[in-house]
C-alpha positions as CSV (number, residue, x, y, z in Angstrom):
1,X,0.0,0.0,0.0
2,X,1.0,3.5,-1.0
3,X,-0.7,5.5,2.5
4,X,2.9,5.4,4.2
5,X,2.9,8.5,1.9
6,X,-0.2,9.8,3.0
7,X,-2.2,8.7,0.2
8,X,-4.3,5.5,-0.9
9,X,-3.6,3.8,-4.0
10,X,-7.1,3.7,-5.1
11,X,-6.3,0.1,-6.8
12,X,-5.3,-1.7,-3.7
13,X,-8.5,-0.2,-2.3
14,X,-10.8,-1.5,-4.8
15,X,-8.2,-5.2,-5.0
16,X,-8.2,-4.5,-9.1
17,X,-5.4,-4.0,-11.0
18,X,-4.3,-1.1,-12.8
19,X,-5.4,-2.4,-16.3
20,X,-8.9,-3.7,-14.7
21,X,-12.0,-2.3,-17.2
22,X,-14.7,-0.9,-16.0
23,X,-17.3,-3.4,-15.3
24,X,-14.0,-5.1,-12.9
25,X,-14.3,-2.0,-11.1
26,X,-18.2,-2.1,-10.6
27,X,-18.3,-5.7,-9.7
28,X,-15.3,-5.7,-7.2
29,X,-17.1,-2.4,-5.7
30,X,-20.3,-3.9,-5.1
31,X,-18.8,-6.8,-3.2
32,X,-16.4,-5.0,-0.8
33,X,-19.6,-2.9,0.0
34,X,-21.0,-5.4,0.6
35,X,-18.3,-6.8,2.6
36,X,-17.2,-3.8,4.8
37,X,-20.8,-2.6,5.3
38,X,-21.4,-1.8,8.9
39,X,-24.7,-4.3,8.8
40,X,-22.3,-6.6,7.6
41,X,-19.8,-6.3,10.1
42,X,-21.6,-5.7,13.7
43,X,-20.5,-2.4,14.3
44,X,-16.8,-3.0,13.7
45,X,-14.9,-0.5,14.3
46,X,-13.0,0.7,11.1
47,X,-15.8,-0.6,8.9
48,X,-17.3,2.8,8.0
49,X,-13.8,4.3,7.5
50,X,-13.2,1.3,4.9
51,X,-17.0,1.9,3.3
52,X,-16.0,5.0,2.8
53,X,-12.3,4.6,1.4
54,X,-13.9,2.6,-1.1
55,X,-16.8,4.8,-2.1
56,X,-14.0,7.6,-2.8
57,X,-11.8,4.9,-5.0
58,X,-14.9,4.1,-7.0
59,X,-15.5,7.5,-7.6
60,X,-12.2,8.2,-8.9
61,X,-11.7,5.1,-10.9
62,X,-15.5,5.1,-12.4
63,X,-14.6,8.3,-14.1
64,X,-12.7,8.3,-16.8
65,X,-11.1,12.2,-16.9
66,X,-10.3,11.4,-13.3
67,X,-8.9,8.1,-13.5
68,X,-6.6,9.3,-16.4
69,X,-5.6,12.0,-13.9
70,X,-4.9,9.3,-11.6
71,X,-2.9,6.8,-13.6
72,X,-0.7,10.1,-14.6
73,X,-0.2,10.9,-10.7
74,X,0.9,7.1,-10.5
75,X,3.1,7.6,-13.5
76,X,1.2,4.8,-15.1
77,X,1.7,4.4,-18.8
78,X,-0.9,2.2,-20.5
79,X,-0.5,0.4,-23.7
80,X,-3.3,0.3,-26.4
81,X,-5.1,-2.6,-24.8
82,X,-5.1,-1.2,-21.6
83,X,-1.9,-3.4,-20.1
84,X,0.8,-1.4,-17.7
85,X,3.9,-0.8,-19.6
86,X,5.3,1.2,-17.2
87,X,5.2,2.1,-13.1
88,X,6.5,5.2,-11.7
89,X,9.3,4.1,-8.8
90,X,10.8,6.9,-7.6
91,X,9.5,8.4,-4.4
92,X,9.8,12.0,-5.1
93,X,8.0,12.1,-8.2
94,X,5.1,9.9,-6.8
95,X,5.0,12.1,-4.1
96,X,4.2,15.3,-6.5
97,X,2.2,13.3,-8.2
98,X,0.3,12.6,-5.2
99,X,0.4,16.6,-3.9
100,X,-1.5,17.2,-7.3
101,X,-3.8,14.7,-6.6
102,X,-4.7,16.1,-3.7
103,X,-5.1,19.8,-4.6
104,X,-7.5,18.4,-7.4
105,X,-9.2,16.7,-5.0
106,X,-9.4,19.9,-3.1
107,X,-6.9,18.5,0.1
108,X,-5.4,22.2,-0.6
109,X,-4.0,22.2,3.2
110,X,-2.9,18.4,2.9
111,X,-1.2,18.9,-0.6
112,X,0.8,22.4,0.9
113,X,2.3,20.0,4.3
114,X,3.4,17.9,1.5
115,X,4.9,19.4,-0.6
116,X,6.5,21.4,2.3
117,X,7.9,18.1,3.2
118,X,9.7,17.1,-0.5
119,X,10.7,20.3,-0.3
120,X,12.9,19.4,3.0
121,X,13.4,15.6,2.3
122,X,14.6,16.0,-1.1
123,X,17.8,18.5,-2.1
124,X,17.1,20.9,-4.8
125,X,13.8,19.8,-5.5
126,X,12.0,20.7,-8.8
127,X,8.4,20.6,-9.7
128,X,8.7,20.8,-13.5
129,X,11.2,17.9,-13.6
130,X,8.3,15.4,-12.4
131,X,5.5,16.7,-14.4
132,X,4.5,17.5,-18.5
133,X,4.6,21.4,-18.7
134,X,1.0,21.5,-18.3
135,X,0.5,19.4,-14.9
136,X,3.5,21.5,-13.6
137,X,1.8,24.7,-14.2
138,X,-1.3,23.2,-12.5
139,X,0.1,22.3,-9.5
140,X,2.3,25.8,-9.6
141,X,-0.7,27.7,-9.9
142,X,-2.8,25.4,-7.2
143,X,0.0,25.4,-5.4
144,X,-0.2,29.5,-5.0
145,X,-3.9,29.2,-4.5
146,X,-3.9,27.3,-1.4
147,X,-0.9,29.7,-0.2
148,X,-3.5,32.7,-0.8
149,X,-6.0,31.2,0.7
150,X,-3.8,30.7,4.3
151,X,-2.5,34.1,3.5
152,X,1.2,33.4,3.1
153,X,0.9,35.9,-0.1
154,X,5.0,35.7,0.1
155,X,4.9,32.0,-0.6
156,X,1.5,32.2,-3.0
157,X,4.1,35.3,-5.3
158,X,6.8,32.3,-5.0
159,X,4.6,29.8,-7.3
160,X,2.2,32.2,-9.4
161,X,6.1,34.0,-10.5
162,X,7.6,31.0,-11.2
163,X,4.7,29.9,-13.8
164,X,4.2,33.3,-15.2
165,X,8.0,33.6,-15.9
166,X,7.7,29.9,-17.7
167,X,4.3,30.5,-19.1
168,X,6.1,34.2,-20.9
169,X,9.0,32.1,-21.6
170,X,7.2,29.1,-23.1
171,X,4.8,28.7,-26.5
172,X,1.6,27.7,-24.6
173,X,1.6,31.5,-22.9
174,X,-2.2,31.8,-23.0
175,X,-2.7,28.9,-20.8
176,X,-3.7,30.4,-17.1
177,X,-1.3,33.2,-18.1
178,X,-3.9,36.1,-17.6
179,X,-4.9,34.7,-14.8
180,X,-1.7,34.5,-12.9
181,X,-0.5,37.6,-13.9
182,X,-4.3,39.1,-12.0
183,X,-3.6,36.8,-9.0
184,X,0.2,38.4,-9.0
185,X,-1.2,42.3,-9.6
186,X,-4.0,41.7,-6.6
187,X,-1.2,40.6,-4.1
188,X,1.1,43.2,-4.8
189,X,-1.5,46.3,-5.3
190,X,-4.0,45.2,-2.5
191,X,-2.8,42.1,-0.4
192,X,1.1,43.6,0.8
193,X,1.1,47.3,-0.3
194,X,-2.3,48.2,1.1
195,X,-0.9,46.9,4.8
196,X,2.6,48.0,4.2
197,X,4.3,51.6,4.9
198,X,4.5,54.2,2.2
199,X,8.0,53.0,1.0
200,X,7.4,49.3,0.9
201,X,4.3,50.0,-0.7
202,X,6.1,52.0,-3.6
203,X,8.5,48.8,-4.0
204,X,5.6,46.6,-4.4
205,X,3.9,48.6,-6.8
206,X,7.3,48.6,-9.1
207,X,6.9,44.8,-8.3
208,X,3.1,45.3,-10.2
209,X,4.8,47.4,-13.0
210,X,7.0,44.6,-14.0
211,X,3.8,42.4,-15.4
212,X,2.3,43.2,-18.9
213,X,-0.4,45.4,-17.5
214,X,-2.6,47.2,-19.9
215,X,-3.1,51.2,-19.8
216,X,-5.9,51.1,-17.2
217,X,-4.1,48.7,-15.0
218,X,-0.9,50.6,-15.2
219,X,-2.7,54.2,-14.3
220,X,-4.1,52.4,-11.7
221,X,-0.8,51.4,-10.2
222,X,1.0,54.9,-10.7
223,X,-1.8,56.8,-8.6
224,X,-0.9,54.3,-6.3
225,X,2.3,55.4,-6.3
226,X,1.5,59.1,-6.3
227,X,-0.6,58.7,-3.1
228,X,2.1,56.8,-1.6
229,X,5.0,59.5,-2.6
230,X,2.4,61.9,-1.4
231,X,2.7,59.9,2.3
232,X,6.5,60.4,2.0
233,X,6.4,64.1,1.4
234,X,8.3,63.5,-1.8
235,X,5.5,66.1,-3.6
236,X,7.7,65.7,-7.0
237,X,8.1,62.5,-7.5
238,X,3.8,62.5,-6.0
239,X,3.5,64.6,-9.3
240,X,5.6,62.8,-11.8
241,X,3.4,59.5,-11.3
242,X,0.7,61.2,-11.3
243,X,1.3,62.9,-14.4
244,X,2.2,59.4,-15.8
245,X,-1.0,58.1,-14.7
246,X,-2.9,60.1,-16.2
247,X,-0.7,60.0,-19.5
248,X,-2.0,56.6,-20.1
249,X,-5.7,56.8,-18.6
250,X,-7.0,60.6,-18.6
251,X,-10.4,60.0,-17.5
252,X,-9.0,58.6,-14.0
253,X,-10.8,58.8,-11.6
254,X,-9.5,59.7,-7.8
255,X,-7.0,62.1,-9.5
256,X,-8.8,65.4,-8.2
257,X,-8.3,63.9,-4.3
258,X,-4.7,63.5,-5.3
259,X,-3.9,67.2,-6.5
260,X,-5.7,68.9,-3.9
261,X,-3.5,67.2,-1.4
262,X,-0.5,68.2,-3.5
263,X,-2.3,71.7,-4.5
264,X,-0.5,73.5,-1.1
265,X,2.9,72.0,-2.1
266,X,3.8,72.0,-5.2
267,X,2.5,73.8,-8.5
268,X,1.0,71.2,-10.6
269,X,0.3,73.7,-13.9
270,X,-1.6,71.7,-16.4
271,X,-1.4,68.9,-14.0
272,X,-4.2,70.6,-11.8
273,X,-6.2,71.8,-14.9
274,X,-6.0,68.2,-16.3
275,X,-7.3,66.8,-13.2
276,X,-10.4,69.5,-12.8
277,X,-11.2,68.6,-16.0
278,X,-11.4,64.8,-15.5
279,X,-13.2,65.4,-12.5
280,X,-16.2,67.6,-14.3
């Protein structure tokens, strides 16, 4: 059995073996049912934890998406009639493989204590070397999710950079690559600067202004910036980006709060007329 690793193999569960067909699958459900039912069993203890181990393997193997999923976890290859050509042995990769599994599964908190664990058991540990390009960016991208979602945004920046940089890098860019690049811009612009001080804040907005933002994202980012130079007392530098905001959106709006803070410091010029008339 595999759950020395923390996780099942959903073929021991179910006593088929990896090239078993469907009806296999049904038939050998039905009678360990059957078999572990509570009714069955008196009351045993462990018998509803077995029912429902094998309720969960049935679902998984029943379906074919998902048990393709599955066989590519186990590094299973499968010849045209169906026989195992090939097992997976080494530890490290089944143990990605099985970190995928489980943030597919949704086991987002299991799957992160895992893969803090390869991360410490193995030396110079890669994701990409034990997955195609497209299950590595999966599990990147999930991978940063479930770090968002606990709030370690430094550690969620970690995996959505690395699979924007490869995504850029790579021919399949469109895959997730909007995406990513939003999750990125929202931790930078909201998540970290909006609870940081005016200079950290600044850093993290150059951070932001590295990604392929469009015009209105950009102008976005750079009265950010203005506001934040405002904080410092650095009225110039407040005035040069927000100049450059509205360079590239002039009907921004929030600009008028901006200059009438900056208004007693600094002449704006056409600054302050461009900003009165966005504002009419």
């Amino acid at each position: 059995m595999l759950e020395h690793h923390g996780f099942a193999n959903y073929y021991e569960v179910l006593k088929v073996d990896q090239a078993a067909c469907t009806d296999e699958i049904k038939r050998s459900f039905r009678k360990l049912v059957k078999e572990y039912h509570p009714d069955s069993n008196g009351n045993k203890p462990g018998a509803e934890t077995k029912v429902k181990q094998v309720i969960q393997a049935y679902k998984m193997l029943s379906d074919r998406s998902r048990r393709d999923q599955y066989d590519r976890m186990l590094g299973v290859v499968k010849g045209r009639n169906g026989s195992i050509l090939k097992k997976w042995q080494d530890t490290a990769n089944f143990r990605a493989r099985a970190t995928l599994m489980d943030l597919l599964e949704h086991r987002g908190r299991q799957a992160l204590k895992n893969y803090d664990r390869l991360k410490r058991d193995v030396e110079d540990f890669s994701l990409l070397s034990c997955f195609s390009f497209k299950d590595f960016i999966d599990c990147t991208f999930l991978l940063g999710e479930e770090c968002e979602k606990q709030r370690r945004y430094v550690e969620a920046l970690e995996f959505y950079e690395d699979a924007y940089i490869r995504l850029e890098q790579g021919s399949r860019r469109q895959y997730l690559f909007g995406e990513i690049k939003d999750r990125i811009q929202k931790i930078y612009c909201r998540r970290l600067a909006r609870s940081a001080g005016p200079k950290e804040a600044i850093e993290y907005y150059e951070k932001a202004l590295e990604l392929k933002l469009d015009k209105s994202e950009a102008a976005q980012v750079y009265k950010k910036m203005a506001e934040s130079y405002l904080k410092l007392g650095d009225y110039y530098s407040a005035a040069a980006h927000l100049n450059l905001a509205l360079s590239l959106k002039p009907n921004l709006r929030g600009v008028q709060r901006v200059c009438d803070k900056l208004t007693p410091h600094i002449r704006l010029n056409g600054l302050a007329s461009q900003a009165s008339h966005v504002t009419q």
